[in-house]
DOZAFI-530374 format. One line per 8 residues: number of its first residue (from 1); their letters; for each residue x negated, y, z negated of N, C-alpha, C. Coordinates in steps of 0.001 Angstrom, whole numbers. Atoms other than C-alpha are relative to their C-alpha. Last residue first. Example, Ala and Ser with C-alpha at 12.3 -4.5 7.8 and 13.67 -1.06 7.14 Angstrom:
residues 2
2 = sa = 820,-1190,60,-13670,-1060,-7140,770,1090,-730  -890,-1190,0,-12300,-4500,-7800,-900,1200,0
END
This chain:
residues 245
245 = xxxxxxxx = -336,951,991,11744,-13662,-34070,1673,-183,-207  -1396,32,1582,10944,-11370,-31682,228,-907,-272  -1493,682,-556,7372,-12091,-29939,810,594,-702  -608,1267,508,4278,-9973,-30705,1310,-578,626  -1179,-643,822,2424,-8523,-28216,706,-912,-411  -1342,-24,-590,-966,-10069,-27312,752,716,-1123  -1058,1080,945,-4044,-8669,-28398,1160,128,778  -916,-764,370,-6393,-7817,-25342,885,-882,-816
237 = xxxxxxxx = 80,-269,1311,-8889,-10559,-24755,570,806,-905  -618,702,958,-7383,-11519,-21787,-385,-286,-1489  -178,-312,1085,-7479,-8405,-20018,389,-711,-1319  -821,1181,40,-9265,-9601,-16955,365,387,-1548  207,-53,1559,-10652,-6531,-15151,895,-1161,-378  -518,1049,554,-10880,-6090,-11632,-345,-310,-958  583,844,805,-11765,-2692,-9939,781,-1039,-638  -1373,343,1039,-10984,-667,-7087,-226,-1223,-546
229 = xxxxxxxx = 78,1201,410,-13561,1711,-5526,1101,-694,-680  -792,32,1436,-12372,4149,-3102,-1076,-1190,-463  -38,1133,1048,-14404,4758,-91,484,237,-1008  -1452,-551,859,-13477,7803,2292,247,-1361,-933  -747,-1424,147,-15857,5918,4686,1009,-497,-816  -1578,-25,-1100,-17206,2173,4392,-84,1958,-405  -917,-1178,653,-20750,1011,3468,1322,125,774  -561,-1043,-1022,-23204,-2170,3988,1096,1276,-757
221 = xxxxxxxx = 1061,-987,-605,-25711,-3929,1836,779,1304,778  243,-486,-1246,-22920,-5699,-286,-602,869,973  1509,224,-135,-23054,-6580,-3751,-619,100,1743  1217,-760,587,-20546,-4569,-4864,-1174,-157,49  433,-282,1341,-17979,-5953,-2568,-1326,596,-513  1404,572,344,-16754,-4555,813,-334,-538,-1719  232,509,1327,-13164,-4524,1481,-1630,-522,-115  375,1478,610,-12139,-3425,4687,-644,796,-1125
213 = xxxxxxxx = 116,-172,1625,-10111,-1194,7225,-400,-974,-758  -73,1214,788,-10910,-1606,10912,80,869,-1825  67,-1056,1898,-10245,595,13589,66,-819,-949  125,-1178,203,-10516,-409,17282,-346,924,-1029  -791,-900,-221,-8501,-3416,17245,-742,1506,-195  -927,487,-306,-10842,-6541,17739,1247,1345,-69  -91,476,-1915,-14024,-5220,18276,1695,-242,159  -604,-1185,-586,-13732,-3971,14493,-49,55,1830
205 = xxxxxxxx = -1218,-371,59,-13475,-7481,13666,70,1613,371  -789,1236,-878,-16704,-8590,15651,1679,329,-435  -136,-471,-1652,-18810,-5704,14090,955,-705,779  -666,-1289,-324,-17666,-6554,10284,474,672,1388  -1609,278,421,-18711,-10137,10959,665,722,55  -703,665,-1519,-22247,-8630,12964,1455,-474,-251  -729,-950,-1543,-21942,-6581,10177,1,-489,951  -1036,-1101,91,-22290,-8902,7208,601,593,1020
197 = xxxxxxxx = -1477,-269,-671,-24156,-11638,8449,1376,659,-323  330,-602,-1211,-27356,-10448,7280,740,-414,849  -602,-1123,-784,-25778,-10709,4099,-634,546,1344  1059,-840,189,-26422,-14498,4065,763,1278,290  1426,796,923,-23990,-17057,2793,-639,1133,441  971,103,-801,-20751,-14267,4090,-1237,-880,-990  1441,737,1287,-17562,-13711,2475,-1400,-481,1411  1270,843,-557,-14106,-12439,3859,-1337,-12,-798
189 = xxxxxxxx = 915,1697,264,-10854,-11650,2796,-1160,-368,898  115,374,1523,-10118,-7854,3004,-142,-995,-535  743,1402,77,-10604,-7453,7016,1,374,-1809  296,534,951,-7797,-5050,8500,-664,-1082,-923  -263,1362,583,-6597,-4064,11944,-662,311,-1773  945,850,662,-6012,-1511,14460,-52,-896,-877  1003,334,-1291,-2902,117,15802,-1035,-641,-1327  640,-1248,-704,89,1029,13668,-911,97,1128
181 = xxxxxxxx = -803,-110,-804,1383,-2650,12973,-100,1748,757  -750,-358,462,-1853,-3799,11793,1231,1061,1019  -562,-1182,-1042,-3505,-6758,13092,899,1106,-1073  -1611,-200,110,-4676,-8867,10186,105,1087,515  -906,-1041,-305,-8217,-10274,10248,1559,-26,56  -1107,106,-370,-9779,-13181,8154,856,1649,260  -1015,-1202,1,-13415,-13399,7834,1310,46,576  -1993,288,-471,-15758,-16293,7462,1016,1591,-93
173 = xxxxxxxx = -982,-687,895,-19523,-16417,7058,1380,-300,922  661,-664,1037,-22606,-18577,7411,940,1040,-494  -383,-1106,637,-21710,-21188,9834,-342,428,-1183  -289,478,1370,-24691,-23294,11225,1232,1169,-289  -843,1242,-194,-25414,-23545,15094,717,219,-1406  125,1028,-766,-28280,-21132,14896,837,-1383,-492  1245,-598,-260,-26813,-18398,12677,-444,-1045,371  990,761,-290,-23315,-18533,13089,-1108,469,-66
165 = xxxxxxxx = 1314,-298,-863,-20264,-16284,12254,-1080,-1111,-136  1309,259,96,-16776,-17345,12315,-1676,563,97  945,-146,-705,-13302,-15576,12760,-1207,-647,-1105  1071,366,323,-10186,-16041,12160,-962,143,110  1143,620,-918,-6848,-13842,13213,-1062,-2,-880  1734,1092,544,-3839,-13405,11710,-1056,-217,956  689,-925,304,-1333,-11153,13342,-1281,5,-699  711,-315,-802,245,-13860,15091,-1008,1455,-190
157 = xxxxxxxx = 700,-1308,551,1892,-15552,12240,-1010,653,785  -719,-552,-1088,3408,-18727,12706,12,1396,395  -757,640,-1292,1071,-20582,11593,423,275,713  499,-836,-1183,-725,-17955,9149,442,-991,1261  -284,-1585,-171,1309,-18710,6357,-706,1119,956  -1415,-86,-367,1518,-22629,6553,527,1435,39  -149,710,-1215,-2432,-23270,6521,1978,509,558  0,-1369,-1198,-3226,-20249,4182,421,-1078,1331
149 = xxxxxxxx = -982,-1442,-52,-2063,-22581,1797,-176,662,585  -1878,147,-335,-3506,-25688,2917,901,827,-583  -524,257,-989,-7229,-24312,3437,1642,-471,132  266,-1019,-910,-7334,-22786,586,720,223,1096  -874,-556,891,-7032,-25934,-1784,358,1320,906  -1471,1169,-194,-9223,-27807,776,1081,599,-744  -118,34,-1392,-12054,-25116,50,1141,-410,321  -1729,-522,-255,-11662,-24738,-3656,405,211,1250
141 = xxxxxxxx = -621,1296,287,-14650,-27147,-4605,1662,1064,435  -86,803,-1614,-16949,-24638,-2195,1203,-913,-480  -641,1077,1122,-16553,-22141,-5702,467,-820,1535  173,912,490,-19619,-20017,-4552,937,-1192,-799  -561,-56,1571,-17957,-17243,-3065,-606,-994,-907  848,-1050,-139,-20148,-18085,377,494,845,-1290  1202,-31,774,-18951,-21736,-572,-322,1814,103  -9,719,1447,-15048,-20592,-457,-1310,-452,-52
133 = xxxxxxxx = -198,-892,874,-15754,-18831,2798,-52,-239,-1360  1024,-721,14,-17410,-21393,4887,230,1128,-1333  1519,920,767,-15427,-24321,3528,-641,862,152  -36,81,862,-12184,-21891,4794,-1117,-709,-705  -447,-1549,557,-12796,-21424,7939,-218,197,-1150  1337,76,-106,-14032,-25740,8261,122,1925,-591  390,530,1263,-10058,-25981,6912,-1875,30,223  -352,-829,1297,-8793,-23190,9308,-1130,-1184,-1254
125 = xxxxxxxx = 1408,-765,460,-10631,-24541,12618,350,605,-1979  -13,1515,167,-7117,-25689,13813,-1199,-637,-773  -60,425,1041,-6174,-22402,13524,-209,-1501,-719  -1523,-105,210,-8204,-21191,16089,229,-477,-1148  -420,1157,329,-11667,-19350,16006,1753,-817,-50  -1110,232,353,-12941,-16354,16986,309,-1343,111  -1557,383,-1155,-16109,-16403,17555,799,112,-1120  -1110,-471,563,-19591,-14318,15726,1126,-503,979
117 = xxxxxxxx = -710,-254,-948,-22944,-14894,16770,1348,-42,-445  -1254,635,341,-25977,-14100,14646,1025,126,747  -273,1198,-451,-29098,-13940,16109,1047,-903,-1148  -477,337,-1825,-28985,-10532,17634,-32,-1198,-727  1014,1033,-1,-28681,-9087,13490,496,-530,1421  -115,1289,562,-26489,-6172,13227,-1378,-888,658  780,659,-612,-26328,-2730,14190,-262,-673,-927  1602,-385,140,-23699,-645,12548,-854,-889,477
109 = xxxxxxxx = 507,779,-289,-19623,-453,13133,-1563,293,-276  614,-280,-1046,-17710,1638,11092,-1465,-912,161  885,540,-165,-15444,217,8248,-718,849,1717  483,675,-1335,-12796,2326,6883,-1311,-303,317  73,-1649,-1001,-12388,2640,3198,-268,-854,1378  -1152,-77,-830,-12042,119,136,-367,1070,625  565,-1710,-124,-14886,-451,-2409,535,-422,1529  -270,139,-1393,-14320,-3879,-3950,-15,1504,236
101 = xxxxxxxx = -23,-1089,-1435,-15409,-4406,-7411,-666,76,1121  86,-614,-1435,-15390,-7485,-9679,274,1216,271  218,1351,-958,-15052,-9346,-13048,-13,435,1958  161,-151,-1394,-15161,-6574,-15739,-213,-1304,704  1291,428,-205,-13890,-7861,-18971,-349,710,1632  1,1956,178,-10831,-6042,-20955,-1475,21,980  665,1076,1100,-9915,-2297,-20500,-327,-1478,467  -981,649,1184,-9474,-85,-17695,-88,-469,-847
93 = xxxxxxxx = 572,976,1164,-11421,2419,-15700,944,-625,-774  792,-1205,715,-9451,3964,-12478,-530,-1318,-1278  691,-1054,-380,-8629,2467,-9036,-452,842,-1312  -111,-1044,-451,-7364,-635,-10485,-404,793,243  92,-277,-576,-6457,-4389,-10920,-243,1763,287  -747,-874,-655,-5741,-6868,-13126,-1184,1178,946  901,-465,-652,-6365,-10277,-14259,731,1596,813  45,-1658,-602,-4755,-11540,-16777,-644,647,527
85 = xxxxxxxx = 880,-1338,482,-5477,-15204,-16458,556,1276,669  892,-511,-779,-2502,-17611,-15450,-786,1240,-604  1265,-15,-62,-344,-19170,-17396,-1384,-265,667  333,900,-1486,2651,-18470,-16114,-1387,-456,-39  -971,914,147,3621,-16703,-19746,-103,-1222,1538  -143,1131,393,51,-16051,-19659,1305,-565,-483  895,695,-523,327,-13591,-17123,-42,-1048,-947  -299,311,-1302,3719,-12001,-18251,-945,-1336,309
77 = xxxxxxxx = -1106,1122,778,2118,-11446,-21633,920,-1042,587  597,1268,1272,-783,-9777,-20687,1017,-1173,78  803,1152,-1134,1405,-7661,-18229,-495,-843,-369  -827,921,-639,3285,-6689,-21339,-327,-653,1329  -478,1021,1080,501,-5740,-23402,1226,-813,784  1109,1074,239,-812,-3613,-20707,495,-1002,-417  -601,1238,-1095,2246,-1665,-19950,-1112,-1078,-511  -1062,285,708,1678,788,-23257,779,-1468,1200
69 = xxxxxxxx = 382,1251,783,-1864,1388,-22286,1470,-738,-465  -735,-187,1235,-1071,3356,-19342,-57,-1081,-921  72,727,1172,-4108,2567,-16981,606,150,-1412  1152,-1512,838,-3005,4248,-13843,-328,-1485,-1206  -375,-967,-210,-619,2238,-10813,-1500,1252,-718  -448,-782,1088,-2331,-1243,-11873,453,1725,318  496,-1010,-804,-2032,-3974,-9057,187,1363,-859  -785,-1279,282,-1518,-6854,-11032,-741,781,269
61 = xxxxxxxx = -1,-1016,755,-3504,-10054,-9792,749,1301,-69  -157,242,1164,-3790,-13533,-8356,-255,1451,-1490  -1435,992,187,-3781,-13171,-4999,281,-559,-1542  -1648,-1199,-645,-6389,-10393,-5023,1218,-778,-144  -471,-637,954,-8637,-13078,-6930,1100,1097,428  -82,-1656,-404,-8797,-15806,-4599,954,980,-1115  759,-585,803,-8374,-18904,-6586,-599,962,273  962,-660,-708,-5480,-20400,-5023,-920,848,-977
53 = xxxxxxxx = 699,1111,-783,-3371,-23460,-6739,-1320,527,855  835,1008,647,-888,-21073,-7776,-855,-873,952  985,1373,-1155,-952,-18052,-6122,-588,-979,-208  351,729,721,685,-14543,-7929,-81,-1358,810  611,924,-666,330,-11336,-6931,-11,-841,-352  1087,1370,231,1463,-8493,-9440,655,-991,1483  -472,593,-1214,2642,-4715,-8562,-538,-1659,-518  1191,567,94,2679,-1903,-11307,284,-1414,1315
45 = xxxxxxxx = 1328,-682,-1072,4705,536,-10954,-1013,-643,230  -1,-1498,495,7420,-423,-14156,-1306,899,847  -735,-419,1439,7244,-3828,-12918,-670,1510,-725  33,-1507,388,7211,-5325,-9694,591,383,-1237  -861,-476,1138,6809,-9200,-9117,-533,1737,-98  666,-1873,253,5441,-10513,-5895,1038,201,-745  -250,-894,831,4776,-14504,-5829,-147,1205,10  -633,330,448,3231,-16797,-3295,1462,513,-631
37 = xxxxxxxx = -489,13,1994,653,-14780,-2039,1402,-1145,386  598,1114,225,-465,-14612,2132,-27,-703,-1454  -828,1388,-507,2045,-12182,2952,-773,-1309,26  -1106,403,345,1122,-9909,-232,673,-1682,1221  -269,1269,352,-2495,-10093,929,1250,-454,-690  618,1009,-301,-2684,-7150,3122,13,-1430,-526  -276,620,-1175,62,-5230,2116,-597,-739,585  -1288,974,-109,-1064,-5441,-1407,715,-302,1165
29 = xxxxxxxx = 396,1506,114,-4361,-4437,-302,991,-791,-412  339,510,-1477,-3255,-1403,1646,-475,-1415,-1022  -622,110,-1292,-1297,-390,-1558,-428,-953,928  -998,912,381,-3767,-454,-3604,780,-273,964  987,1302,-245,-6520,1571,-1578,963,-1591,-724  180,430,-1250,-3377,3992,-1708,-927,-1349,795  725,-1412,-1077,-2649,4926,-5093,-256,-1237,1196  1096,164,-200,460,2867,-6207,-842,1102,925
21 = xxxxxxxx = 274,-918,-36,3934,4621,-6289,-1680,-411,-867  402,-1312,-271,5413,3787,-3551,-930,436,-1464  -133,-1209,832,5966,17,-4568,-979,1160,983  1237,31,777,6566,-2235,-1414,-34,946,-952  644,-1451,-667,10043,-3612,-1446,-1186,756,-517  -899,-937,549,10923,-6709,-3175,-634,850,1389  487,-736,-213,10245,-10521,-2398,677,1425,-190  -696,-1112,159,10467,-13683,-4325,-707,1387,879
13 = xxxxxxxx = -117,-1400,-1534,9495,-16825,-2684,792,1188,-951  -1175,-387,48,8989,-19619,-5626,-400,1627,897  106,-987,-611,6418,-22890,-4783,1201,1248,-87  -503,-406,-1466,5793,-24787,-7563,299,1043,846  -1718,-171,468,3537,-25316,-10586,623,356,1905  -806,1038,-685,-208,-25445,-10462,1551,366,151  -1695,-342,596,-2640,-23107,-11789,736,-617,917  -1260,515,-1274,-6204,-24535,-11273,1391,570,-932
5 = xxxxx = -865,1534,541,-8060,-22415,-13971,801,-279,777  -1217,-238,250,-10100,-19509,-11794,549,-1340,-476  -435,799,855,-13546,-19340,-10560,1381,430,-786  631,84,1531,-13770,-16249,-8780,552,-1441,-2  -331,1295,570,-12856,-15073,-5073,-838,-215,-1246
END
């Protein structure tokens, strides 16, 4: 999650089929947060995310196949035709500003802190869920904004699951699993105030199916296997392309 210009506008459901021909740490994150997005546009391999009103950055970004410079200009152009920052997305170096990396691979469990405790939570819990996560990103003012979009897409949605951790009485992180339809699960949204509730969070979702795939960021004490990194770049200093006249 980042600071992000409220983007507003209404709600429009388009959906395609997933692109094949993303590398793989892609992929698994567009399946992961595609059913929690708004918006999925495919264009020439490339995949965009789009989520007004949400300021989670996966939901608000083009998933870049390679870094052919000749698409650039038109993703650019895309993004601030909805104006929304170009923010994109990919497993190899790109242009424009760095603004994050996530380092994708399976998670194995590691000894955690005894006095953090970790529940599952229901959904009724979503908008306190959400206050933990959105401060542990530091933008707490996007809590309530959060909370009522993930409120109507994990309702009916039994593959969602919440979870809390505590360090005497207080929450300190948030993590949102997603069963996957193979066996095990998936944690790519979550956030923690201290990282010494990293792995007990990590530990508690790989309790839950066995095998966990996740999203660590760069500032994160812990590790994953067969790690990719996959990076976020905001290309909005790139010249736009001109219009026709």
């Amino acid at each position: 999650m980042r600071r992000l210009p409220n983007m507003g506008g209404g709600v429009c459901l388009l959906r395609y089929a997933p692109s094949m021909s993303l590398p793989p740490a892609l992929t698994e994150l567009v399946t992961y947060f595609e059913p929690l997005s708004t918006v999925r546009r495919d264009f020439r391999g490339a995949v965009t995310l789009h989520t007004p009103g949400v300021n989670v950055l996966a939901l608000n970004a083009t998933y870049l196949p390679d870094a052919a410079p000749d698409r650039l200009p038109l993703v650019l152009a895309w993004h601030h035709a909805q104006e929304m920052p170009a923010l994109v997305a990919g497993t190899v170096p790109l242009p424009g500003q760095a603004v994050g990396t996530l380092r994708v691979g399976t998670y194995h469990p590691v000894l955690g802190s005894g006095a953090i405790v970790v529940e599952q939570v229901s959904r009724l819990s979503l908008p306190a869920w959400a206050a933990v996560l959105a401060e542990a990103h530091g933008t707490p003012e996007w809590a309530a904004p959060l909370a009522r979009h993930l409120a109507a897409r994990l309702e009916a949605d039994p593959v969602w699951t919440l979870l809390i951790a505590y360090a005497g009485g207080e929450a300190v992180g948030a993590l949102l699993w997603r069963a996957e339809a193979a066996g095990g699960g998936a944690a790519h949204l979550w956030g923690t105030l201290d990282p010494v509730a990293d792995a007990p969070l990590l530990n508690a979702a790989h309790e839950l199916g066995g095998n966990l795939r996740a999203s660590l960021p760069d500032t994160s004490p812990l590790s994953v296997a067969d790690e990719v990194n996959v990076f976020f770049h905001l290309l909005d200093q790139l010249e736009k392309p001109e219009q026709p006249t």
